[in-house]
N, C-alpha and C positions, 0 to 999 in steps of 0.2 A: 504494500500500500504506500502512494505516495500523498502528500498534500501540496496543491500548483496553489500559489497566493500569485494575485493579481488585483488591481485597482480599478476605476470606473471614474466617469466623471459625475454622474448624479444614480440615484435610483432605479432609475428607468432602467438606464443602462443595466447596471447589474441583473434585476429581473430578465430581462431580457436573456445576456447571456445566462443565467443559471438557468430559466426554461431551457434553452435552446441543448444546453450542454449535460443534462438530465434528462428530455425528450432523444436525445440522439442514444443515450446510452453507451456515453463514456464516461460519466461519472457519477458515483450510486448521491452524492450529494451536494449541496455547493452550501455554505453560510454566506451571510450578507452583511454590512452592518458599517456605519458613517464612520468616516474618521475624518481627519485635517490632517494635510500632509502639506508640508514644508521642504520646496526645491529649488532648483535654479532651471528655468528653462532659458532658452536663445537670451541667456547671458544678464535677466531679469532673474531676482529672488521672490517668489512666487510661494503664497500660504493660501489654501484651497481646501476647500471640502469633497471630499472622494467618498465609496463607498470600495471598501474591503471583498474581495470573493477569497474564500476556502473551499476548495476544489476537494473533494476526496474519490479518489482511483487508484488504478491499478500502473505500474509503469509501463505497460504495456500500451494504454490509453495516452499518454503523456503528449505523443504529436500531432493527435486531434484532437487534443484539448488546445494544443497551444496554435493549430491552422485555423479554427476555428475563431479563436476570441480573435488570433492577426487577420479574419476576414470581415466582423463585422464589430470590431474595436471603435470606437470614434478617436481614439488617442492614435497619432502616426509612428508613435512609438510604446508599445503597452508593455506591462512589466506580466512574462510567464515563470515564476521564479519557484523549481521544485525542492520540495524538501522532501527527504526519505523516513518513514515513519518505521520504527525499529520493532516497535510490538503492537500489537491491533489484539482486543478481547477477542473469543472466537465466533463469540454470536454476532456480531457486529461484523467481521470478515467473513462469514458465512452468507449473510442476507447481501451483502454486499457482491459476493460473487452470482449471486441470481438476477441482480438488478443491473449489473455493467455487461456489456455485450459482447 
């Protein structure tokens, strides 16, 4: 099991990809939730309100989750940044393998 963290620029957004990426069935779940992120873009320092996605799949999933948010992203540059999850309960990886594709 991996978990893909990626960002959004409002609500919308994320609903959207988390439908799209849970109806596709590469990932058994997505979480959602505001945050404020603080960067530098085109050489501006920029504080914004984004919304969080927590991706949960399989590594096997990992490059359609990450063509998919690069096809319908609004950001020209989105963050797909995976992390390896070391122990999963069984029940929770169990349902999780019926529901990913």
């Amino acid at each position: 099991m991996v978990f893909i963290y990626s960002t959004c620029e409002g609500v919308e957004e994320a609903r959207k990809l988390a439908k799209l990426i849970v109806e596709r069935k590469i990932a058994a779940c997505v979480n959602t939730w505001p945050i404020e992120s603080c960067y530098t873009w085109e050489g501006k320092m920029k504080c914004e309100n984004e919304y969080a996605l927590l991706i949960k799949t399989n590594e096997s999933k990992v490059q359609d989750v990450e063509d998919l948010i690069q096809q319908n992203h609004s950001y020209s540059t989105p963050l797909v940044a995976v992390v390896d999850v070391r122990r999963v309960n069984r029940a929770y990886k169990e349902w999780m393998t019926t529901v990913v594709g």
